[in-house]
C-alpha positions as CSV (number, residue, x, y, z in Angstrom):
1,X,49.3,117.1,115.5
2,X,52.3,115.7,116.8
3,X,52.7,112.5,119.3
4,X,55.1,114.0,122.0
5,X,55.3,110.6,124.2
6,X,53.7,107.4,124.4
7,X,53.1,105.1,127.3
8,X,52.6,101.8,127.2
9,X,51.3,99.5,130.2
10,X,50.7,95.2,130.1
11,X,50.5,96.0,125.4
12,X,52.5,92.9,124.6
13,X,55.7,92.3,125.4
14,X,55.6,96.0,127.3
15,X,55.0,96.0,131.1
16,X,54.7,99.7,131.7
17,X,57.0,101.7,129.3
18,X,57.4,105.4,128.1
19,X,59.0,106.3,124.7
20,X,59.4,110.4,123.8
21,X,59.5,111.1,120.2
22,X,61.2,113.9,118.7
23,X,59.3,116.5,116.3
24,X,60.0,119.7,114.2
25,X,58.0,121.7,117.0
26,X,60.3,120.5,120.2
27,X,62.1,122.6,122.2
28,X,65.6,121.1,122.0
29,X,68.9,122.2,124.2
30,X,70.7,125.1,122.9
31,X,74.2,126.1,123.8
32,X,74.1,128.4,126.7
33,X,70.2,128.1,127.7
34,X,70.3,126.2,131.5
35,X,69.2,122.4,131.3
36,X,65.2,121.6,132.3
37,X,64.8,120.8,135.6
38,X,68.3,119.7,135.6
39,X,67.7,117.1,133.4
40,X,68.8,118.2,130.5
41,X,67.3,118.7,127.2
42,X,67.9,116.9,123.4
43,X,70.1,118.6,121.5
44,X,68.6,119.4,118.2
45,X,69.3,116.7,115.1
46,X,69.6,117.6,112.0
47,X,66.5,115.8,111.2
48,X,64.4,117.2,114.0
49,X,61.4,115.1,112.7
50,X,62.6,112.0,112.6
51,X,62.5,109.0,114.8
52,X,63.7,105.5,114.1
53,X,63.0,102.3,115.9
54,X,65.6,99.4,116.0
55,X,65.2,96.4,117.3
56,X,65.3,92.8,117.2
57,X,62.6,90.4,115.8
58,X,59.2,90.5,118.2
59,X,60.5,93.6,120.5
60,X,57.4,95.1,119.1
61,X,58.4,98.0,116.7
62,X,55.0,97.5,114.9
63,X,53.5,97.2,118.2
64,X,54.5,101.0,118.9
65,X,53.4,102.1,115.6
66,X,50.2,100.8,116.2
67,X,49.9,102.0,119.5
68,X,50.2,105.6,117.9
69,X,48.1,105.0,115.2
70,X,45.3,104.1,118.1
71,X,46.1,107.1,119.8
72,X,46.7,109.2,117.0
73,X,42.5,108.0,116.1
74,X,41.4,109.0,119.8
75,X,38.2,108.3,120.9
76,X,37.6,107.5,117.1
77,X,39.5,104.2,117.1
78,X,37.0,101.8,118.8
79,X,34.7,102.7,116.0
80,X,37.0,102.7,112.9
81,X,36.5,98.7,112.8
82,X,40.6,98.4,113.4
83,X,41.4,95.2,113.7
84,X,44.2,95.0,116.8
85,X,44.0,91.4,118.4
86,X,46.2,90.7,121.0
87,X,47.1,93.7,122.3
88,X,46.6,92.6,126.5
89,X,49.7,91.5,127.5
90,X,49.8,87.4,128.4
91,X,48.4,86.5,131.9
92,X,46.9,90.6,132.1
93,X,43.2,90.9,132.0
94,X,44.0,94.8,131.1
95,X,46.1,96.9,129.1
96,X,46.3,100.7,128.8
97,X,47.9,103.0,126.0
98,X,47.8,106.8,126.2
99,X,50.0,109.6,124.5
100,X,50.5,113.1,124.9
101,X,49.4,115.3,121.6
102,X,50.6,118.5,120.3
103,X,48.0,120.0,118.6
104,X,48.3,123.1,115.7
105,X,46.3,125.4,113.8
106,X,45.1,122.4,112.0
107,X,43.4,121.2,115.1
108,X,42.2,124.3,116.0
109,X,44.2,124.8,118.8
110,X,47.6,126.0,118.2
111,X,50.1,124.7,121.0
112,X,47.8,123.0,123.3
113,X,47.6,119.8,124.5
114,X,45.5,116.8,124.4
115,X,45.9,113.5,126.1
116,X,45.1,110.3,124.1
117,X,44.1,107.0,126.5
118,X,42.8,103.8,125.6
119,X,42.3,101.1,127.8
120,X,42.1,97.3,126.1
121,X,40.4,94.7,128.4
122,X,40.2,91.2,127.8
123,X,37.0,88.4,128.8
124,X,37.7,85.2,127.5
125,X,39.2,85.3,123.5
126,X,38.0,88.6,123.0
127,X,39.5,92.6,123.8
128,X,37.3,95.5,123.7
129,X,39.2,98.7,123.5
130,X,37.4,102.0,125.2
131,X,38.7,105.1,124.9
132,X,38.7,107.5,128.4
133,X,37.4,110.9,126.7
134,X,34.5,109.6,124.7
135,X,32.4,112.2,123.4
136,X,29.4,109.8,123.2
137,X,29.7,108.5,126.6
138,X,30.9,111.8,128.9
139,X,29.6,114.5,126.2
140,X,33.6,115.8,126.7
141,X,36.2,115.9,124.1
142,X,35.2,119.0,122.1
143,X,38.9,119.1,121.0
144,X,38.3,115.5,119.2
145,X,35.2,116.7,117.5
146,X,37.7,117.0,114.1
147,X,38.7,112.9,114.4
148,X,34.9,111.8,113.9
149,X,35.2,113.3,109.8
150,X,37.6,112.8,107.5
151,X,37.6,115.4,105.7
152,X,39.2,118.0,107.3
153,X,43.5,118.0,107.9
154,X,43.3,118.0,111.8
155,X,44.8,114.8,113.5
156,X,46.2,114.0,110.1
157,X,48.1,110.5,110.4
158,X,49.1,107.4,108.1
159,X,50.5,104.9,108.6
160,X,52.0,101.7,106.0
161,X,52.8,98.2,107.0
162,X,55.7,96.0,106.0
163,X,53.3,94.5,103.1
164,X,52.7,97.5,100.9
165,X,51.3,96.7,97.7
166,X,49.2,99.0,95.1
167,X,45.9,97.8,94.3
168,X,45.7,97.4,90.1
169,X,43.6,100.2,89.6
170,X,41.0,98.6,87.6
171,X,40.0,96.6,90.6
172,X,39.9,99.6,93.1
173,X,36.4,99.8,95.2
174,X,36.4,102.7,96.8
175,X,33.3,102.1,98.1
176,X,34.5,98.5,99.7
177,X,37.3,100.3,101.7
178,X,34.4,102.8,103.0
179,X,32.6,99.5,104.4
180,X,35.8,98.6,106.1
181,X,36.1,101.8,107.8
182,X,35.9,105.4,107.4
183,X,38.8,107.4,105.2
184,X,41.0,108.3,108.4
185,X,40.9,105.1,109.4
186,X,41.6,103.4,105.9
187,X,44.8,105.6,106.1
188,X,46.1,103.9,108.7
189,X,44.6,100.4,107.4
190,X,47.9,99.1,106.3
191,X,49.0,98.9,109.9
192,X,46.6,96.3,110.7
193,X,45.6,94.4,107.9
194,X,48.5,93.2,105.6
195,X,45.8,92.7,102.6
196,X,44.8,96.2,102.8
197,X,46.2,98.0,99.3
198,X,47.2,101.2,98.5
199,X,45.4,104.0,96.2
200,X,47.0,104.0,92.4
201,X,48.2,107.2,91.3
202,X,46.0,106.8,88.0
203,X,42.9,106.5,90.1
204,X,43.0,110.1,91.3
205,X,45.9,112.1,90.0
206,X,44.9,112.8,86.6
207,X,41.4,114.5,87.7
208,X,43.5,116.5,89.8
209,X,45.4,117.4,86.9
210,X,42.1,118.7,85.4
211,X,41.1,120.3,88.3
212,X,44.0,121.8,90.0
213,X,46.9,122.1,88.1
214,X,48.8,124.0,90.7
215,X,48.0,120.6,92.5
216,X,49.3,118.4,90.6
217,X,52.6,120.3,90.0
218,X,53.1,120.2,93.2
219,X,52.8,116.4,93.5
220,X,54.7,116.1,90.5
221,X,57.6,118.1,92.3
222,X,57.3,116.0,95.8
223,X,57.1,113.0,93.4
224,X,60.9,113.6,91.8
225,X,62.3,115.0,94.9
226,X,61.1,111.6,97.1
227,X,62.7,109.8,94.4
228,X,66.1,111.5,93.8
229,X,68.1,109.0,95.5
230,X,66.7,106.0,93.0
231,X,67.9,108.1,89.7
232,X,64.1,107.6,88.6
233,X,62.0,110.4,87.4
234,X,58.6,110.4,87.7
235,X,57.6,111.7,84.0
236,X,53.5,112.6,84.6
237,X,52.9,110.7,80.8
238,X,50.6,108.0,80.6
239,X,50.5,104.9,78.4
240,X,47.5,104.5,76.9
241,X,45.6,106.9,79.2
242,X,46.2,103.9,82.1
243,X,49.9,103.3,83.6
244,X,51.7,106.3,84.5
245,X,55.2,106.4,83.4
246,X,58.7,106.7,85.2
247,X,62.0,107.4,83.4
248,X,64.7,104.8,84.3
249,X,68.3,104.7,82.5
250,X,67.2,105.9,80.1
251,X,63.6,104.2,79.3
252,X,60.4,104.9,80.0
253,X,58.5,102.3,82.3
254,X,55.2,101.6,83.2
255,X,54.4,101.7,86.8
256,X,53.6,97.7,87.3
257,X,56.3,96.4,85.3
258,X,58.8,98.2,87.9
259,X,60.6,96.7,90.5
260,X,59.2,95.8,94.4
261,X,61.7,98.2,95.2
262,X,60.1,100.7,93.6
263,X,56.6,100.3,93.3
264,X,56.7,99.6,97.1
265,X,58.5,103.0,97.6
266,X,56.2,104.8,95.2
267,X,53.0,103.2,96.5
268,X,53.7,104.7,99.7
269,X,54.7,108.2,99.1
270,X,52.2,108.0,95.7
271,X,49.6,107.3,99.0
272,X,50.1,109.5,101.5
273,X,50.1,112.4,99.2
274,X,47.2,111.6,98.1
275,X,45.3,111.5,101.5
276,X,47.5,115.1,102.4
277,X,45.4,116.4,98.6
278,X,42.6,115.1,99.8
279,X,42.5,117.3,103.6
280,X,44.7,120.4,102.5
281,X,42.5,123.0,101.1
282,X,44.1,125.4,98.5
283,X,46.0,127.2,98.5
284,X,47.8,126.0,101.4
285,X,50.9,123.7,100.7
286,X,51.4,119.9,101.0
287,X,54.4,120.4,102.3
288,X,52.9,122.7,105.2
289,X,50.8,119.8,106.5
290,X,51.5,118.8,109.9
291,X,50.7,115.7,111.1
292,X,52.3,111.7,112.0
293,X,53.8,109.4,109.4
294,X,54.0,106.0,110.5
295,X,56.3,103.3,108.0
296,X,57.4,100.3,109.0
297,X,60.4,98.6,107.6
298,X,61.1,101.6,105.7
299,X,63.7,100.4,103.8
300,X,62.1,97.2,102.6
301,X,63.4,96.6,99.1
302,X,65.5,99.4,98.6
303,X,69.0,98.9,97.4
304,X,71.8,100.0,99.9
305,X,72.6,103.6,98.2
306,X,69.0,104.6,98.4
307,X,68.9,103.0,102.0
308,X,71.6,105.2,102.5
309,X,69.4,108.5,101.8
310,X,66.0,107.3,102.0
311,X,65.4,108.8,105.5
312,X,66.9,112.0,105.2
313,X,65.2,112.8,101.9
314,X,62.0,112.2,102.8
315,X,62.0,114.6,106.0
316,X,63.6,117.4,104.2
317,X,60.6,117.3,101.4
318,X,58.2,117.0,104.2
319,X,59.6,118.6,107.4
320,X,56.7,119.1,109.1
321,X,55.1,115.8,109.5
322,X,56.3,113.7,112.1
323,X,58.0,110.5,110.8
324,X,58.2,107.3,112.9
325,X,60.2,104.4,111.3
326,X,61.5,100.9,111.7
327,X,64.3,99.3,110.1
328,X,66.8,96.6,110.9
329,X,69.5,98.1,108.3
330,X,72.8,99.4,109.8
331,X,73.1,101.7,106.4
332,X,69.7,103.3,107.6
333,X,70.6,103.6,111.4
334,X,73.9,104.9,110.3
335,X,72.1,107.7,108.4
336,X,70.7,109.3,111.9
337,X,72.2,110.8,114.8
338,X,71.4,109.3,118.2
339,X,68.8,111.8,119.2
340,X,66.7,109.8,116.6
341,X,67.3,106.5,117.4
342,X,64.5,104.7,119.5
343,X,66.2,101.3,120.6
344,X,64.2,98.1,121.7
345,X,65.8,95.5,123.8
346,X,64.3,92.2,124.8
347,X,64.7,90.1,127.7
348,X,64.0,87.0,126.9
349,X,63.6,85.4,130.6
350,X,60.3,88.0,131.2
351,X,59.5,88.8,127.8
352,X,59.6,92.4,128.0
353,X,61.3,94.9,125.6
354,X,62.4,98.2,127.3
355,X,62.7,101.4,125.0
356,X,65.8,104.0,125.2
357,X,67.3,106.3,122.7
358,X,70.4,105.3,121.7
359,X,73.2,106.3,123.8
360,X,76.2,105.4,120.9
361,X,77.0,108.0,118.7
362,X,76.8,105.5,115.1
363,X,75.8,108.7,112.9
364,X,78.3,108.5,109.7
365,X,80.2,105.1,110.4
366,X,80.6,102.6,107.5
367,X,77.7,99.2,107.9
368,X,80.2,96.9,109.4
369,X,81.6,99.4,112.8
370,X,77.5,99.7,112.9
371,X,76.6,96.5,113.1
372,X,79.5,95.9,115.5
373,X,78.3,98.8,117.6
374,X,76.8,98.2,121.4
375,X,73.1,98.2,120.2
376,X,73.6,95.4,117.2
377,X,76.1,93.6,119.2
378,X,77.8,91.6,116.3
379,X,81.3,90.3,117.4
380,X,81.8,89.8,113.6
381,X,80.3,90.3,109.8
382,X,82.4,87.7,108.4
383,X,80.5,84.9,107.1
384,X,80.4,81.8,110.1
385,X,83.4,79.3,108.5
386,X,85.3,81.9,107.7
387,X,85.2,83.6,111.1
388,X,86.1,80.3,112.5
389,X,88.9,79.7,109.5
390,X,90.3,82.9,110.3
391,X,90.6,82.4,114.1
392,X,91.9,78.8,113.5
393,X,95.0,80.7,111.6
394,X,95.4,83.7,114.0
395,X,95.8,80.7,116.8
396,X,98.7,79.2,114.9
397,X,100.1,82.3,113.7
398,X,100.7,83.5,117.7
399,X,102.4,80.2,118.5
400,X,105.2,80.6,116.1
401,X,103.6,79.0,112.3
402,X,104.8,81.2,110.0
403,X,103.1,79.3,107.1
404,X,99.3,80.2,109.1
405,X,100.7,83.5,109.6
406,X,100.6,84.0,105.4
407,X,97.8,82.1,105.0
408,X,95.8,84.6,107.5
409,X,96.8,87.4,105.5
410,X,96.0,86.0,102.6
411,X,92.5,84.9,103.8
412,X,92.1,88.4,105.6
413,X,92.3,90.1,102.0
414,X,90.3,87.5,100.2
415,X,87.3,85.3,100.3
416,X,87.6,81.6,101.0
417,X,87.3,79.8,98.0
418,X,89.7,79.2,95.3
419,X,90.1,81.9,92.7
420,X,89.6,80.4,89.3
């Protein structure tokens, strides 16, 4: 499954909007094949599966990536126990969210189509959220049969929220999450519930090292190549039969005593592959798996060399899942070519954000000519009194003081204070 376009109408801070995501299945403009319709095609990224969402605080990135986690669910979400309050837009009494699917083998249906709607009304405090193709009110929808189970790969989607943490795995109650909501929606849990943790690796891959050791190479593999650009090595060892380890400089450390940086990265990926082992039957691939990745913030701890590769490596070691991302780092955005760049602009008078794809070419400039591009709109990077120090000089320089004129360049290739 892959979410071809969304549209959103009175969800927040959107009035009626339409965002088109790119995936690895998309037919995109090739040189010498006419233009569609005359309206020309995408030409294809290098990261075909990949789309990234920039914008400024309350545009509503997460709002999109909970949107297509909804739709993603079907006519499943207004049973999964979701919690999504707020979702009518203020002074509407209705919202609607619907998407156009791409379904696979994995569905059953190999290039068809499905359409995903939701309407969210609103009486009083409360929303109710019904879903237009419910199979237990029309007796339609054979298509979404698959999204009422969770064991099975079709519709496969997860999603992780800006608070990712990894549940200690002595205190894991699997049977507690299964209260909260059924396993496909628990994989998309994180979106809406910021407590909501994520599944240990020692709580399930050491069975499946007993089990399926083909399995768990595999992991082990997709494990290292996530984490290539961190120079940590995921080692498979465990101390005392508990903590897995991870090779770092030289040492070997135990999964909690890492960094937020890390464990936040490795909970996530450490997650998601296990939900893909939990729906891929043998001996198909993990990396075959089709389906939506949904990560917000996904550069939240990371330091700016992995932000610098953190996108790219994780599509190439999955390339068939659909990845849809937020970030507010120009290192990340800089990453990306503009065919993958979703941008979110508010206005503040109405309070609506309106979506385009970025129009700037920013793919492979330096942080500073990125966050001085048309979409972050800095005038400057230099730190407030300096900026103003700086200009102070430049003013005296161009009427004739030569001492402000040496001063500037002094202060141009140096920071403000004194040197000691």
């Amino acid at each position: 499954m892959y979410i071809e376009q969304l549209n959103l109408k009175n969800v927040r801070t959107f009035v009626d909007e339409t965002i088109e995501f790119v995936h690895p299945d998309q037919e995109f403009r090739t040189k010498g094949k006419p233009e569609a319709n005359g309206s020309g095609w995408l030409p294809k990224p290098r990261l075909p599966n990949v789309n990234l969402l920039l914008g400024d605080n309350g545009s509503g990135k997460s709002t999109i990536l909970r949107a297509v986690a909804m739709a993603a669910l079907g006519p499943s979400f207004a049973d999964a126990r979701l919690a999504a309050p707020g979702l009518v837009r203020r002074g509407c009494e209705q919202a609607t969210l619907d998407a156009d699917v791409l379904l696979h083998d994995q569905e059953g249906a190999s290039g068809q189509r499905l359409h995903s709607a939701l309407t969210i009304s609103r009486l009083g405090e409360l929303e109710r959220i019904i879903a237009a193709d419910d199979p237990w009110v029309r007796g339609r929808g054979l298509l979404w049969r698959p999204v009422f189970e969770s064991k099975n790969e079709a519709f496969f989607a997860a999603g992780y929220g800006a608070t990712r943490r990894v549940e200690a795995p002595e205190n894991l109650d699997m049977a507690a999450r299964t209260r909260l909501t059924f396993q496909r929606g628990q994989r998309l849990q994180g979106l809406f519930q910021e407590s909501f943790t994520l599944i240990p690796l020692e709580t399930w891959l050491p069975q499946k090292q007993l089990d399926n050791p083909g399995r768990y190479r595999e992991v082990q593999g997709l494990l290292n190549h996530l984490l290539r650009p961190s120079r940590c090595k995921f080692t498979g060892d465990q101390e005392r039969q508990v903590d897995y380890l991870f090779s770092l400089g030289g040492a070997r450390i135990p999964f909690r005593w890492m960094s937020d940086g890390y464990r936040a990265f490795i909970g996530w990926v450490a997650d998601l592959l296990y939900h893909a082992c939990s729906v891929r039957p043998d001996p198909m691939k993990l990396v075959d798996l089709r389906g939506v990745v949904l990560v917000d913030e996904i550069d939240l701890h990371l330091h700016p060399r992995w932000q610098m590769r953190v996108i790219s490596t994780i599509a190439r070691t999955l390339p068939r899942m659909q990845f849809i991302l937020t970030s507010h780092s120009p290192l990340v955005a800089g990453s990306l070519e503009w065919m993958n760049i979703i941008t979110l602009k508010m206005n503040g008078r109405s309070n609506s954000t309106r979506a385009r794809r970025l129009k700037e070419s920013i793919h492979g400039l330096d942080a500073d000519q990125v966050l001085l591009s048309e979409f972050f709109g800095l005038s400057t990077t230099r730190a407030e009194p300096k900026a103003r120090e700086l200009d102070r000089l430049a003013l005296e320089a161009a009427r004739g003081d030569d001492k402000a004129a040496e001063l500037l360049i002094s202060r141009l290739a140096t920071g403000m204070e004194e040197s000691e």
